[in-house]
VODRENLUM-492664 format. One record per atom (N, C-alpha, C, CB): y negated, x, z; atom name; residue in one letter. Coordinates in steps of 0.2 Angstrom, whole numbers. Atoms other than C-alpha are relative to their C-alpha. Glycine has a CB too. Example, Ala and Ser with C-alpha at 12.3 -4.5 7.8 and 13.67 -1.06 7.14 Angstrom:
residues 2
PT,6,4,0,N,A;
PT,22,62,39,CA,A;
PT,-6,4,0,C,A;
PT,0,-5,6,CB,A;
PT,6,-4,-1,N,S;
PT,5,68,36,CA,S;
PT,-5,-4,3,C,S;
PT,-2,2,-7,CB,S;
end
This chain:
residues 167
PT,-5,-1,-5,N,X;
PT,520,439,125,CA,X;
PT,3,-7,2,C,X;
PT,-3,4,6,CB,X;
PT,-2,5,-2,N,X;
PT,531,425,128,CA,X;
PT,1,0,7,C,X;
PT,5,-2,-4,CB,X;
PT,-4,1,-8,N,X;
PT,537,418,146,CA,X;
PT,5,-5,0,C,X;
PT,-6,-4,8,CB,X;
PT,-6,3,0,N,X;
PT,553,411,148,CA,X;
PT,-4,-7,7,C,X;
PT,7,7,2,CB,X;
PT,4,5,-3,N,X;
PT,548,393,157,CA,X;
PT,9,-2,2,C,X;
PT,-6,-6,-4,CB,X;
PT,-5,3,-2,N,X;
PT,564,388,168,CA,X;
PT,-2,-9,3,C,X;
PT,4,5,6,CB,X;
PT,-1,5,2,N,X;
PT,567,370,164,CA,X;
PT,7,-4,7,C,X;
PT,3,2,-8,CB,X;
PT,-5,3,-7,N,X;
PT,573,361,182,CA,X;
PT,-3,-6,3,C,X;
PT,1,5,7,CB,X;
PT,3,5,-2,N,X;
PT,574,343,186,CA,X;
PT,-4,-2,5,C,X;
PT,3,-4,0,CB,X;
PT,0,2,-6,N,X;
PT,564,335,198,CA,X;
PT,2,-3,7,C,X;
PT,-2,-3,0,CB,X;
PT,-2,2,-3,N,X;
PT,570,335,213,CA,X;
PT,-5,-8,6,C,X;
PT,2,5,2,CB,X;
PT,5,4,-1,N,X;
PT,555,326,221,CA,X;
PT,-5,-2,-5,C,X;
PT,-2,2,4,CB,X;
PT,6,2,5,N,X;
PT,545,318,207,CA,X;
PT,-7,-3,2,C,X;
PT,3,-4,-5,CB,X;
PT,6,2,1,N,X;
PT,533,311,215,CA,X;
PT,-5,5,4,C,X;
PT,1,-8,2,CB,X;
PT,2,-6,-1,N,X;
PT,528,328,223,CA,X;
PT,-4,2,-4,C,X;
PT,5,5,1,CB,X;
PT,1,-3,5,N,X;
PT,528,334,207,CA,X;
PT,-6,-4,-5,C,X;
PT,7,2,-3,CB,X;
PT,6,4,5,N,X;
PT,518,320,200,CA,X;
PT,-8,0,6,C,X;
PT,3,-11,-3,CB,X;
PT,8,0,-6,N,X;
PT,503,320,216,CA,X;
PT,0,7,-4,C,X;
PT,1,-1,11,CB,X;
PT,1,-5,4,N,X;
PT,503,339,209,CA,X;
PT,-4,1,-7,C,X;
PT,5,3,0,CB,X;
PT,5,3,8,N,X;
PT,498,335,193,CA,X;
PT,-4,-3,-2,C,X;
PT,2,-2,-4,CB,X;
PT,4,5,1,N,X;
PT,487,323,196,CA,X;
PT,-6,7,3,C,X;
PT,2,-9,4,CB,X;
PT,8,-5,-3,N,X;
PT,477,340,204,CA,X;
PT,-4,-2,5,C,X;
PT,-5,1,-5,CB,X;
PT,3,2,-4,N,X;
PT,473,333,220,CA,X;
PT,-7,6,4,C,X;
PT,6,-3,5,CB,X;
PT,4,-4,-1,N,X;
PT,462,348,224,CA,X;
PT,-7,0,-6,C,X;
PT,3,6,-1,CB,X;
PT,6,2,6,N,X;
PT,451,345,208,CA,X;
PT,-6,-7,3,C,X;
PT,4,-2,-9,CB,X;
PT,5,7,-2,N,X;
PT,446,327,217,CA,X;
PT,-6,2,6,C,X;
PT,7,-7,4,CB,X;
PT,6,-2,-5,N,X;
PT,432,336,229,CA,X;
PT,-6,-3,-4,C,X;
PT,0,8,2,CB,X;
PT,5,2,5,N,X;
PT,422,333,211,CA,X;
PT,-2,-8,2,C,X;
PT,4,2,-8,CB,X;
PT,0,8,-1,N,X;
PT,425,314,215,CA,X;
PT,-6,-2,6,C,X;
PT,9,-3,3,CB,X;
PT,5,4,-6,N,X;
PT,413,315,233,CA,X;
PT,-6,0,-2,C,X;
PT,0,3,7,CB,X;
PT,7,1,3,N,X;
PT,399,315,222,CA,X;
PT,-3,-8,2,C,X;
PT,1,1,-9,CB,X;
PT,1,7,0,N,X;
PT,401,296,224,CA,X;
PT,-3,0,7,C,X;
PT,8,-5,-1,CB,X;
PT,3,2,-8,N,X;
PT,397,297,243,CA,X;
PT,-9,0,1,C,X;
PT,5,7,7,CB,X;
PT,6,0,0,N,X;
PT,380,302,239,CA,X;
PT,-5,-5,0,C,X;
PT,0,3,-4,CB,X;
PT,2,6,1,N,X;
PT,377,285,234,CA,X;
PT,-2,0,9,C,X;
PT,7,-7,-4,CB,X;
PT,0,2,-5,N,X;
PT,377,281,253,CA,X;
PT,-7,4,2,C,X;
PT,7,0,5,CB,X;
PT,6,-7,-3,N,X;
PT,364,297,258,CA,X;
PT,-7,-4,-3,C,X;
PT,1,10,-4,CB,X;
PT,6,3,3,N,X;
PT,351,290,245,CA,X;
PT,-3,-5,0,C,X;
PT,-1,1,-4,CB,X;
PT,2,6,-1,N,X;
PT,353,272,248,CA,X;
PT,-3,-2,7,C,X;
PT,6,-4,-2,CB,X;
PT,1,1,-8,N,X;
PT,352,276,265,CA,X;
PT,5,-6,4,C,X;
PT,-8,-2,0,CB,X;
PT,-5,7,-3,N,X;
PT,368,263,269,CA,X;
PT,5,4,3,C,X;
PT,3,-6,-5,CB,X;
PT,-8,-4,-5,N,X;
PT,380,278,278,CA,X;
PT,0,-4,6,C,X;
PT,0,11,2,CB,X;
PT,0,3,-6,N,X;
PT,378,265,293,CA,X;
PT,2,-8,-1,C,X;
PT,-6,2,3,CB,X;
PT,-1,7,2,N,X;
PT,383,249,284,CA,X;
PT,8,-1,-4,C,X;
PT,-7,-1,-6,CB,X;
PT,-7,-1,-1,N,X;
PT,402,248,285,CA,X;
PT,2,-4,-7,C,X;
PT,3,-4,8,CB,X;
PT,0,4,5,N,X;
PT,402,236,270,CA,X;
PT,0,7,-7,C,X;
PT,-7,-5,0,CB,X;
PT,0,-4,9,N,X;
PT,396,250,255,CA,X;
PT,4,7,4,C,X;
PT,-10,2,-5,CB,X;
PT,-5,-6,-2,N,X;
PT,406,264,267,CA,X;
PT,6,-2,-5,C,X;
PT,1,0,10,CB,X;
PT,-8,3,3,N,X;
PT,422,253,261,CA,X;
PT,-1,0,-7,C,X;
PT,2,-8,3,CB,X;
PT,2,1,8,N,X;
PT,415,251,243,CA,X;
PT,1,7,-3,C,X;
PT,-8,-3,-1,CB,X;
PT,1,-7,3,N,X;
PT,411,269,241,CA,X;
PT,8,5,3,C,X;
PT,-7,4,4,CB,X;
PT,-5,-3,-2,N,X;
PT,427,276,250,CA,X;
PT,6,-3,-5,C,X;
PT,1,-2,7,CB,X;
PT,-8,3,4,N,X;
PT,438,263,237,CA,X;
PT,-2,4,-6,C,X;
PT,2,-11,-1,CB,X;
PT,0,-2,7,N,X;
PT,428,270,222,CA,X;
PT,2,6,-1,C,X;
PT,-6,-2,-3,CB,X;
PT,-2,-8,0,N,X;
PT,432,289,228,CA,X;
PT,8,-1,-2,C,X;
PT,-1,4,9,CB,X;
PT,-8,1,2,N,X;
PT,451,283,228,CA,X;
PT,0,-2,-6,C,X;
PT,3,-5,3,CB,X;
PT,-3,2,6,N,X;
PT,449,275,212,CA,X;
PT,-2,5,-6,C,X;
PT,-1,-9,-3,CB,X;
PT,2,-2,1,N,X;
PT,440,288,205,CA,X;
PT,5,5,-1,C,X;
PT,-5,-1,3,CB,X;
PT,-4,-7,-1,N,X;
PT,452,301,210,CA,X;
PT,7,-1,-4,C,X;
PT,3,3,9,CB,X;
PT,-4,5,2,N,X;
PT,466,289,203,CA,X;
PT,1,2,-8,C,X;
PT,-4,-7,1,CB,X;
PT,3,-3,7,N,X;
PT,457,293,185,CA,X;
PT,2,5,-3,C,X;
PT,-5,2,-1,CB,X;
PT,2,-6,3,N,X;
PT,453,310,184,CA,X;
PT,9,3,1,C,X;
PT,-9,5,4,CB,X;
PT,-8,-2,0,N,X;
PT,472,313,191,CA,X;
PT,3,-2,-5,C,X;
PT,4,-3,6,CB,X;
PT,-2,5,7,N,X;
PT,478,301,175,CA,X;
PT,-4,6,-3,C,X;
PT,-3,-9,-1,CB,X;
PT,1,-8,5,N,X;
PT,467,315,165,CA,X;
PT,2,5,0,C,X;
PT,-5,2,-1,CB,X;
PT,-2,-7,-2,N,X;
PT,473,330,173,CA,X;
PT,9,-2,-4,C,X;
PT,-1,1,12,CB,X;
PT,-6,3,5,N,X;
PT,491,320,167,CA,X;
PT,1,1,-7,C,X;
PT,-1,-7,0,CB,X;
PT,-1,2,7,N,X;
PT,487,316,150,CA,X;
PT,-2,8,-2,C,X;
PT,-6,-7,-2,CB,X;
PT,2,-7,2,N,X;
PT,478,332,149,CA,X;
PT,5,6,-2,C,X;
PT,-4,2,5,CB,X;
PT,-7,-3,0,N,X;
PT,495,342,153,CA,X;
PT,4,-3,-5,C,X;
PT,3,-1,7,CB,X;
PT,-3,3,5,N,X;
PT,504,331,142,CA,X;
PT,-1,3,-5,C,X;
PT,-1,-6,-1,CB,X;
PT,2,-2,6,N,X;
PT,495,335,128,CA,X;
PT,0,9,-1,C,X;
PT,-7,-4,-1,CB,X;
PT,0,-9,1,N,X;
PT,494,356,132,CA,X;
PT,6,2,-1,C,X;
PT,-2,3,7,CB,X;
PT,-6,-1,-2,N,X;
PT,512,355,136,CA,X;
PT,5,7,-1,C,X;
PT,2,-6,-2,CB,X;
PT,-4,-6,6,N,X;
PT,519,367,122,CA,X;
PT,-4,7,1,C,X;
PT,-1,-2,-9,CB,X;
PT,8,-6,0,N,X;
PT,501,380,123,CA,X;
PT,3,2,9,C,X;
PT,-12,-6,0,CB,X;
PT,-1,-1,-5,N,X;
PT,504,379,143,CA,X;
PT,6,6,1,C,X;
PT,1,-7,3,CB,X;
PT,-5,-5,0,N,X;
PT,521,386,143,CA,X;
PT,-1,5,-1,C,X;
PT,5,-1,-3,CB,X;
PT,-1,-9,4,N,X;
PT,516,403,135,CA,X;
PT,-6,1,5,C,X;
PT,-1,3,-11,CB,X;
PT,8,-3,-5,N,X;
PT,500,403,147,CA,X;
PT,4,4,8,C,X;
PT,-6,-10,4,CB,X;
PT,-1,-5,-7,N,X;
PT,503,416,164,CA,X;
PT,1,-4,2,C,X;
PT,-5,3,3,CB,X;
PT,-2,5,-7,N,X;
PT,499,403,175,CA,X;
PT,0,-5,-1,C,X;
PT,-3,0,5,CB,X;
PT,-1,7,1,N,X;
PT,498,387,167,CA,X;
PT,8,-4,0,C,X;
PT,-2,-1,-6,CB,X;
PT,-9,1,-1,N,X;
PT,518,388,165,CA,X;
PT,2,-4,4,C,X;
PT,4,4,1,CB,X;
PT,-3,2,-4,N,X;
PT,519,384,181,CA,X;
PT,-2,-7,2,C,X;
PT,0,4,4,CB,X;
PT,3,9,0,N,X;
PT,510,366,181,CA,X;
PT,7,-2,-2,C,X;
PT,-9,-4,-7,CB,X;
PT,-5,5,1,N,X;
PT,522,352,183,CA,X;
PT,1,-1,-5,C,X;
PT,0,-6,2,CB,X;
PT,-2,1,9,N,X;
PT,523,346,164,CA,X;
PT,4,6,-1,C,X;
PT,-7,1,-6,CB,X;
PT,0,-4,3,N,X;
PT,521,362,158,CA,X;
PT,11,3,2,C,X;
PT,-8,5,2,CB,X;
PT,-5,-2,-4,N,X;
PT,535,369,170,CA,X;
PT,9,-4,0,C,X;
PT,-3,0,8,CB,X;
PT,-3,7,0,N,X;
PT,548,353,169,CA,X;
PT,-1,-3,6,C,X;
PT,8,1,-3,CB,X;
PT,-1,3,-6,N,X;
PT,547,350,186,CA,X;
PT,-3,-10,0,C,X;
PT,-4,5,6,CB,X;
PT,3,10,1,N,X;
PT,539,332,181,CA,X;
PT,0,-1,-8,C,X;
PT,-11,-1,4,CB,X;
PT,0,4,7,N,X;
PT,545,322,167,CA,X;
PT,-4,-1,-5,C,X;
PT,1,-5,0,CB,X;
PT,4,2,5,N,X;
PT,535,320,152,CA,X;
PT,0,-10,3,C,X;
PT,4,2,-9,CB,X;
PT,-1,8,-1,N,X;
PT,539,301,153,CA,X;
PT,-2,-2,7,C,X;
PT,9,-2,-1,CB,X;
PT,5,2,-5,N,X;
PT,535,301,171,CA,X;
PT,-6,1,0,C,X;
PT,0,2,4,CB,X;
PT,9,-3,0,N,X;
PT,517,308,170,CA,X;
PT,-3,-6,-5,C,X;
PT,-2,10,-5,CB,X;
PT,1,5,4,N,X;
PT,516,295,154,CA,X;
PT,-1,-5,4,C,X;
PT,5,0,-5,CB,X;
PT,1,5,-5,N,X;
PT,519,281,165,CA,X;
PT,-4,-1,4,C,X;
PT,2,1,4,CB,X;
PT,6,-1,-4,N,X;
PT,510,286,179,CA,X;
PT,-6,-2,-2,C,X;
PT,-2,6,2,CB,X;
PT,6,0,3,N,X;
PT,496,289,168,CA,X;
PT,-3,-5,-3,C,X;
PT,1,5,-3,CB,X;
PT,0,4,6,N,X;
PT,497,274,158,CA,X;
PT,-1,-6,7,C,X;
PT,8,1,-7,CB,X;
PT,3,4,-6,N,X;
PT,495,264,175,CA,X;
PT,-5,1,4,C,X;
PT,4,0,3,CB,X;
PT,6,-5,-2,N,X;
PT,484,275,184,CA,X;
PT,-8,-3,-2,C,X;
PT,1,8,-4,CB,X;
PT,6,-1,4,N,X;
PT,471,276,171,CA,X;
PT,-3,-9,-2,C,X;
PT,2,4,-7,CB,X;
PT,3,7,0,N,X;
PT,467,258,166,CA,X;
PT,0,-5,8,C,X;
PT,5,-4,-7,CB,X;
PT,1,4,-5,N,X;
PT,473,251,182,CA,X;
PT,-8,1,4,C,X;
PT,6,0,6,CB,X;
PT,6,-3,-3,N,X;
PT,458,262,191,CA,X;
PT,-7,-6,-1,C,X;
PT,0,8,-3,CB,X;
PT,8,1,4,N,X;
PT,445,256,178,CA,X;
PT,-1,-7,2,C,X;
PT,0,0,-9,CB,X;
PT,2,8,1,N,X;
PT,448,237,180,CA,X;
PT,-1,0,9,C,X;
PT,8,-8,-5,CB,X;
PT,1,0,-6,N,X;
PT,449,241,200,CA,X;
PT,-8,0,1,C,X;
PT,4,7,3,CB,X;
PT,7,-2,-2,N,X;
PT,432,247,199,CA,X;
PT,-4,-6,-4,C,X;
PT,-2,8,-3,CB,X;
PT,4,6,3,N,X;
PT,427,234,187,CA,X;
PT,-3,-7,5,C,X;
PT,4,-4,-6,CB,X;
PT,-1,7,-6,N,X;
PT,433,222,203,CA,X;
PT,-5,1,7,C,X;
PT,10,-2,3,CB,X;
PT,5,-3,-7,N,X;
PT,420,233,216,CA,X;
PT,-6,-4,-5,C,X;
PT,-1,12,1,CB,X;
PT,6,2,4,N,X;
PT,407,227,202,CA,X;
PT,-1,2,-9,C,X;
PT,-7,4,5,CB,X;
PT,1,0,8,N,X;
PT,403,227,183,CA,X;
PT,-4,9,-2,C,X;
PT,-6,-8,-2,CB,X;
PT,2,-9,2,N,X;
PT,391,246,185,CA,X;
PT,8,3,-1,C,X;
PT,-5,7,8,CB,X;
PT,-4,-8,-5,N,X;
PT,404,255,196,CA,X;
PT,6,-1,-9,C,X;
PT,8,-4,13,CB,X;
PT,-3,1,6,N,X;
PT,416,248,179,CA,X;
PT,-2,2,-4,C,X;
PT,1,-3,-1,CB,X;
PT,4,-3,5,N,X;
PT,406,253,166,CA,X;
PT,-1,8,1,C,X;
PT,-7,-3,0,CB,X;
PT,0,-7,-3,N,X;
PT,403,271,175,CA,X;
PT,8,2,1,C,X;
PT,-4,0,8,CB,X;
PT,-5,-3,0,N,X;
PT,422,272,178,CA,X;
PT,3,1,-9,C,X;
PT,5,-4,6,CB,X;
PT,-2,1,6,N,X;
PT,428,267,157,CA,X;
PT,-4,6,-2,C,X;
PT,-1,-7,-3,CB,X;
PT,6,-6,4,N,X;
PT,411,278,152,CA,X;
PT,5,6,1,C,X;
PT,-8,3,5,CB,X;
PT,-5,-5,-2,N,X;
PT,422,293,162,CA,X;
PT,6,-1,-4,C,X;
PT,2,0,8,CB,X;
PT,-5,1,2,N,X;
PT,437,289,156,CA,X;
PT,1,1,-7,C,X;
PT,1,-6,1,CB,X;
PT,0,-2,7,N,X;
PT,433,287,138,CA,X;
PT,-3,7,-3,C,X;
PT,-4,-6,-4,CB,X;
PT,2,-8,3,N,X;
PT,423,304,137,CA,X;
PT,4,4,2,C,X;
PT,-7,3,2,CB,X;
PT,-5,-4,-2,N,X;
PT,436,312,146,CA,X;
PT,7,2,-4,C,X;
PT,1,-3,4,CB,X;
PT,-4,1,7,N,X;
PT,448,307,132,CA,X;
PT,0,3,-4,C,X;
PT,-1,-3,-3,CB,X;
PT,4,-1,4,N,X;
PT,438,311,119,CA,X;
PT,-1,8,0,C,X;
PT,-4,-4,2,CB,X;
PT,-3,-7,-3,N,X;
PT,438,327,128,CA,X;
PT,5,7,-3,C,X;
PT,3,-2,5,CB,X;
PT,-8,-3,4,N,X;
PT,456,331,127,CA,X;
PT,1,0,-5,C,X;
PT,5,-2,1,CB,X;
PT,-6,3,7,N,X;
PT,461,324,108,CA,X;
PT,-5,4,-3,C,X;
PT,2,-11,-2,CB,X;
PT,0,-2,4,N,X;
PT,446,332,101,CA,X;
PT,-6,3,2,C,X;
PT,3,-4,-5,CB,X;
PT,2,-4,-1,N,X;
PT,432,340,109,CA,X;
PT,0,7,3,C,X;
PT,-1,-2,0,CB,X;
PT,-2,-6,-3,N,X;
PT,439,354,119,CA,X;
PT,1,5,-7,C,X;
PT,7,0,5,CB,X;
PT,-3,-4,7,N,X;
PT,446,362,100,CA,X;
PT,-11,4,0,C,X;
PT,4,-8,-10,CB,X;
PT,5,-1,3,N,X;
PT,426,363,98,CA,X;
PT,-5,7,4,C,X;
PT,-4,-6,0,CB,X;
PT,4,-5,-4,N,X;
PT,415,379,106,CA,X;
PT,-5,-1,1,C,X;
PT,-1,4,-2,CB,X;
PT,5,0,-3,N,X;
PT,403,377,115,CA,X;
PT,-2,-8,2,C,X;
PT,-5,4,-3,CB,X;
PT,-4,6,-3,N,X;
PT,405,357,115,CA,X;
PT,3,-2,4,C,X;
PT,3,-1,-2,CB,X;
PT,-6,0,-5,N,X;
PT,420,358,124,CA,X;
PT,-6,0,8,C,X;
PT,6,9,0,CB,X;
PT,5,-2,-8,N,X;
PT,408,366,139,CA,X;
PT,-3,-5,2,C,X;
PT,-5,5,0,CB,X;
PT,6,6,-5,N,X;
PT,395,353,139,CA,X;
PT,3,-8,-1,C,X;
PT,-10,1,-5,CB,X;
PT,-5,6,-1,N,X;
PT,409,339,138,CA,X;
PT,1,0,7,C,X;
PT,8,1,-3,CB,X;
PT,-2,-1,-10,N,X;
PT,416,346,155,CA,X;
PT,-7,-1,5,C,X;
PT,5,10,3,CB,X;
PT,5,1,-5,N,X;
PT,398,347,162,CA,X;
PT,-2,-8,0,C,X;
PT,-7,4,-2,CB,X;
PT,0,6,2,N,X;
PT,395,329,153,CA,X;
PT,3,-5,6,C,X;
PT,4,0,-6,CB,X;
PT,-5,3,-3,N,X;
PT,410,324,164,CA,X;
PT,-3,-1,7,C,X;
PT,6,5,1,CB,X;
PT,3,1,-8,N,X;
PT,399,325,183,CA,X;
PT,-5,-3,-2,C,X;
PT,-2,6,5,CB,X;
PT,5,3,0,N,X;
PT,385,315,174,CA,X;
PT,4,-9,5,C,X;
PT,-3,0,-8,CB,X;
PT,-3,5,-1,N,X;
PT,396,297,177,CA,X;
PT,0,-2,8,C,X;
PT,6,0,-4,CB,X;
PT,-2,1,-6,N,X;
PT,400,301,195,CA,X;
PT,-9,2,3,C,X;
PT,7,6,1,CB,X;
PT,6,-2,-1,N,X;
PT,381,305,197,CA,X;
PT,-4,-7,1,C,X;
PT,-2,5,-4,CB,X;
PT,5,5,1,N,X;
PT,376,288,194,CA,X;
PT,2,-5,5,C,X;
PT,-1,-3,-8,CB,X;
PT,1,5,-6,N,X;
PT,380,278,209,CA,X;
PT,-5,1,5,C,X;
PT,6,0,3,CB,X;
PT,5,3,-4,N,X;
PT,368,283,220,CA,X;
PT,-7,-5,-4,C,X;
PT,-3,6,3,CB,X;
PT,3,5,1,N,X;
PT,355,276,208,CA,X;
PT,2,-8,1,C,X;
PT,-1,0,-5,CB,X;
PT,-1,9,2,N,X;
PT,367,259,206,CA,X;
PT,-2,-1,7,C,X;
PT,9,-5,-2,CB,X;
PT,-1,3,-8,N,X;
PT,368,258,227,CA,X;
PT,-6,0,2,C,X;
PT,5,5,7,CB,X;
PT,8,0,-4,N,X;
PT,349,262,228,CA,X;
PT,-3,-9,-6,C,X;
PT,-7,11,-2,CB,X;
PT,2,7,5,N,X;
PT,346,244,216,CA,X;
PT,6,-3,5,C,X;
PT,3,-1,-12,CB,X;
PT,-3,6,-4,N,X;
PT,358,236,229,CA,X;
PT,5,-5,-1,C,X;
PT,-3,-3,1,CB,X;
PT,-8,6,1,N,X;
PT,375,232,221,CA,X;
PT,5,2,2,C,X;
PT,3,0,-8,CB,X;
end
């Protein structure tokens, strides 16, 4: 069953691009705060600000994947029920914008985090590249796919150990 997808510019693109970046999916991101609970520093204004920037750069990311991710569905989306209606899919947000975005987003994030410290950077790229890797070529796979997206909340899991070592 096909769905007709009406094809209408952005009036507000950058509506249409905070939408796509799926700001409801970033809840997955407060994993990071955990760091504070186990290091025991939620009273130490310093890694509050550390942990609060890497949620933002964090969300930054997985929004840039949610991006790229659409990008690459774009054509599949359209005939989906309810995917249609995602920005990409829908037109309400340019290809070329989401590209952008995305293409800024996604590396700026990583080297952001690199500049919080060298883990938090290695934990953001790690995400980043398996996330990828993901989209281009293991989702096609069964049962793979799955334990990719579980794969995905290991990275965000490993900051309480870094904050309990005291970086």
């Amino acid at each position: 069953m096909q769905h007709e997808t009406v094809q209408r510019p952005a009036r507000l693109p950058l509506v249409a691009l905070l939408r796509g970046m799926r700001p409801k999916q970033w809840t997955k991101n407060l994993l990071v705060f955990a760091a504070l609970i186990f290091a025991r520093r939620f009273d130490d204004v310093g890694a509050v600000v550390t942990v609060t920037l890497t949620f933002a750069l964090f969300c930054l990311i997985s929004g840039s994947i949610y991006l790229i991710n659409d990008i690459a569905d774009r054509e599949e989306d359209r005939e989906h029920p309810t995917k249609r209606h995602r920005p990409i899919a829908s037109g309400a947000l340019p290809v070329s914008v989401a590209t952008v975005a995305a293409a800024i987003f996604a590396p700026g994030s990583v080297v952001g985090c690199y500049l919080i410290n060298i883990p938090t950077g290695h934990i953001a790229l790690g995400y980043l590249l398996l996330t990828l890797v993901y989209i281009f070529l293991l989702k096609q796979i069964v049962i793979i796919d799955v334990l990719a997206v579980a794969a995905g909340y290991v990275p965000r899991r490993q900051f309480p150990w870094l904050y309990r070592r005291g970086c």
